[in-house]
C-alpha positions as CSV (number, residue, x, y, z in Angstrom):
1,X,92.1,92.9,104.4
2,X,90.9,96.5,103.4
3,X,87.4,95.5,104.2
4,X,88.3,94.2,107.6
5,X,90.8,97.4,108.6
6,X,88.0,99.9,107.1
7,X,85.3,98.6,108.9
8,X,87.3,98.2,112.6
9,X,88.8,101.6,112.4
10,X,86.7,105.0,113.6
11,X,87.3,108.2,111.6
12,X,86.0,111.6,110.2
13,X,87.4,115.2,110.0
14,X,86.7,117.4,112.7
15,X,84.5,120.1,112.6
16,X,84.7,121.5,115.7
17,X,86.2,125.1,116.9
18,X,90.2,123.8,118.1
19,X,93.3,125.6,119.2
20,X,96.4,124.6,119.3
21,X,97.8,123.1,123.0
22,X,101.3,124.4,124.1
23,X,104.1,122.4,125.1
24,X,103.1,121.9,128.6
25,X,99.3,121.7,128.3
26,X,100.2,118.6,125.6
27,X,102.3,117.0,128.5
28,X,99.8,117.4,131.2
29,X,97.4,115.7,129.3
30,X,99.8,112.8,127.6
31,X,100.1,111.9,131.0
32,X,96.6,112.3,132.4
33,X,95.3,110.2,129.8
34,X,98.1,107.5,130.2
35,X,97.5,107.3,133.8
36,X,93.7,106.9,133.3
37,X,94.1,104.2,130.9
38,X,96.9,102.1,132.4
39,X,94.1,101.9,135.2
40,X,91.5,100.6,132.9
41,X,90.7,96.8,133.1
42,X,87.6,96.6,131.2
43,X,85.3,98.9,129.1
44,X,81.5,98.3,128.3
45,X,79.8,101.3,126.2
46,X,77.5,101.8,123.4
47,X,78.6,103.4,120.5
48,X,77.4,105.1,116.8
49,X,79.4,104.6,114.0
50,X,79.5,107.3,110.9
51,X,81.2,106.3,107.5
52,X,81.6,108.5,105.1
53,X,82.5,107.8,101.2
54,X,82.8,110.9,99.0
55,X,80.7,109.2,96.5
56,X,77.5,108.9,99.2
57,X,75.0,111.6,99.5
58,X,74.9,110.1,103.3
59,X,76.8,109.2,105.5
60,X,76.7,104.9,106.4
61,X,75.1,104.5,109.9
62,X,75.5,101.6,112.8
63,X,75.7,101.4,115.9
64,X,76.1,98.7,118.6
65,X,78.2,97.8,121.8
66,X,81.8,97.5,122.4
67,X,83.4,95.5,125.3
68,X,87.1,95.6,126.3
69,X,88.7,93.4,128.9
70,X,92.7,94.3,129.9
71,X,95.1,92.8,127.9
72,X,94.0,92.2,125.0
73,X,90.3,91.1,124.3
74,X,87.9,93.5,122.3
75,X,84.8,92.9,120.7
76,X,82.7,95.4,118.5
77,X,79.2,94.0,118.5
78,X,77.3,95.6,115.8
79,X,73.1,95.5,116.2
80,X,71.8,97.9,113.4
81,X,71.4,97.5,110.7
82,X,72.7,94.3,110.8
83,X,73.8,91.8,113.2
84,X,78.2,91.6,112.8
85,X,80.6,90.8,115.8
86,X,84.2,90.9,115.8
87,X,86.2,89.8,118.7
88,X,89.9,90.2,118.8
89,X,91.2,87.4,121.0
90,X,94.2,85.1,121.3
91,X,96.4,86.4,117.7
92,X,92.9,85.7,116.4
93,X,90.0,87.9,114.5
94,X,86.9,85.9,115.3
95,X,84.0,87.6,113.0
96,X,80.1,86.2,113.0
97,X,78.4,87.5,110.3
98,X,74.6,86.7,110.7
99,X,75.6,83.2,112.0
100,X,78.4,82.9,109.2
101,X,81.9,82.4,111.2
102,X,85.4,82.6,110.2
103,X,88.7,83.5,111.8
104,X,91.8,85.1,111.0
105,X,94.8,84.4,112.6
106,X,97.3,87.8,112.6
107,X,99.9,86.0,115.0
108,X,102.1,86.1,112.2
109,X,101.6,88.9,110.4
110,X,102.8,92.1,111.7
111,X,100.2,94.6,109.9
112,X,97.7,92.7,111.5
113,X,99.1,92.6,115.0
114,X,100.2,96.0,114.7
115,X,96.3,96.7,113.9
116,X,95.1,95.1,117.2
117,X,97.5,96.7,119.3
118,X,95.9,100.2,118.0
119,X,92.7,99.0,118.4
120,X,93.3,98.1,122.1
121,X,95.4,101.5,122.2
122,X,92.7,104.0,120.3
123,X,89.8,102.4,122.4
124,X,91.8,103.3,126.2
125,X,93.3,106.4,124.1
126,X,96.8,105.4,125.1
127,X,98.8,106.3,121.8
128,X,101.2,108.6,122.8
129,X,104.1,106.9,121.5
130,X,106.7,109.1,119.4
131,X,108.6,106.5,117.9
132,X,105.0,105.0,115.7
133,X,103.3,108.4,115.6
134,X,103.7,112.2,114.4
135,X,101.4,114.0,117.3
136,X,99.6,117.0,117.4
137,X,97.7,118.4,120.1
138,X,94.6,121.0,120.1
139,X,91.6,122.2,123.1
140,X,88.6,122.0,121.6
141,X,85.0,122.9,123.3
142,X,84.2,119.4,124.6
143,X,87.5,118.4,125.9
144,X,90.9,117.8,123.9
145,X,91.9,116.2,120.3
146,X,94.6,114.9,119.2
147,X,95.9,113.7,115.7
148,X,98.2,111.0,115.1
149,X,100.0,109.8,111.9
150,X,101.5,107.2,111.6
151,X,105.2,106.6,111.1
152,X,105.6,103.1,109.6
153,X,105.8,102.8,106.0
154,X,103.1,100.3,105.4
155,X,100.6,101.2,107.9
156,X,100.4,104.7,106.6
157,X,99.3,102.9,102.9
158,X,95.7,102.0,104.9
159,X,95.6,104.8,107.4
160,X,96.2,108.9,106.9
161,X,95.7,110.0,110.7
162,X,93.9,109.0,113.8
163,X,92.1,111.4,115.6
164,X,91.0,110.5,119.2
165,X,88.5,113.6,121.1
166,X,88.7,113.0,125.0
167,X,86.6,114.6,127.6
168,X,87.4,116.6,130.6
169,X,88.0,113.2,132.9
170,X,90.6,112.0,129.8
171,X,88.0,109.3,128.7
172,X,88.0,108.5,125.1
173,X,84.6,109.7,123.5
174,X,85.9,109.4,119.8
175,X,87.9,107.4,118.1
176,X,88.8,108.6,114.7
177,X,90.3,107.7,111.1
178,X,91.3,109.4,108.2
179,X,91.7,107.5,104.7
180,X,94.2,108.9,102.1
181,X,91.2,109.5,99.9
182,X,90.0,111.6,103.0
183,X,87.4,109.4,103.5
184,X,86.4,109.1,107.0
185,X,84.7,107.0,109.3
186,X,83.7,108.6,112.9
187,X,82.9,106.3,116.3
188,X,81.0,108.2,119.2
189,X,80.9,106.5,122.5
190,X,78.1,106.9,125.0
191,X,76.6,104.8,128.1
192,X,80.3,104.0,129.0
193,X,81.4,102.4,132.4
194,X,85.1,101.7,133.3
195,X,86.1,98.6,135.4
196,X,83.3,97.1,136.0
197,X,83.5,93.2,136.2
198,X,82.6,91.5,132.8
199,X,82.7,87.5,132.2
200,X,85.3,86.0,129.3
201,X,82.3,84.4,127.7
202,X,81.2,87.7,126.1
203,X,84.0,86.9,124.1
204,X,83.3,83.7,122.8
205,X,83.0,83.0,119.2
């Protein structure tokens, strides 16, 4: 299950210059952000992924294509270095691994379904919920970051803090995660469209 959660989830430590937001510019963009993503339908972008293990000289590279369709579809199609899909669809985890399928189904487990909903949350950048998360909110050069921790007891044993970096429009252009060994694993979007019509069988399996 570590593999699975390690490999979906989009962290590193930021290095950029950051201030901290007051009280009212933290509002302002809570609900800029949620108003941009309760519009969101679909998403279709490109993306790089960075992993970092303290035990690497460097950093793991990948990079490949994400599609989102509103509720609750996803799929992270990795292309380099390897060919991997993983499509989140129906309470199920559909992974092809170089023509090697298998399934999960996380309709009864909570972790699991607790996992999707973030990944459809982190991806629109629509976490702002206080009672699952301690938040903190800073400007930054590019745009605005903010860190969330996670309350519940169990998901904080796989996950330290998510950091998600938006851009002046309040689009998500990282998604980030922090292991308790401070490992990290960074996700930068680019080539990203918003609503544009996209056909279910993308997400077949």
């Amino acid at each position: 299950m570590r593999k699975i959660i390690f490999f979906l989830f989009f962290v590193v430590l930021s290095a950029q210059a950051q201030t901290k937001m007051t009280a009212d510019e933290a509002s302002r963009l809570k609900m800029k952000v949620k108003t941009r993503a309760n519009n969101v339908q679909t998403i279709s972008s490109d993306f790089v992924q960075l992993k970092h293990l303290n035990f690497l000289d460097n950093d793991i590279k990948s990079s490949g294509h994400l599609t989102f369709k509103a509720p609750h579809m996803v799929k992270w199609a990795y292309s380099s270095p390897f060919k991997y899909a993983i499509i989140f669809k129906e309470n199920k985890i559909f992974i092809n691994d170089e023509g090697r399928k298998s399934d999960i189904d996380i309709g009864r487990n909570k972790l699991f379904k607790q996992l999707n909903n973030l990944i459809i949350s982190s991806v629109k950048g629509d976490m702002f919920d206080k009672d699952k998360f301690h938040m903190e909110y800073f400007k930054t050069e590019e745009g605005s970051l903010v860190y969330f921790s996670p309350k519940d007891e169990k998901l904080a044993q796989f996950i330290k803090s998510f950091h998600i970096t938006f851009n002046g429009h309040a689009d998500v252009t990282e998604v980030k995660m922090i292991e308790h060994s401070n490992d990290y694993t960074k996700i930068l979007f680019s080539n990203k469209t918003l609503n544009q019509p996209i056909d279910e069988a993308v997400f077949n399996h």
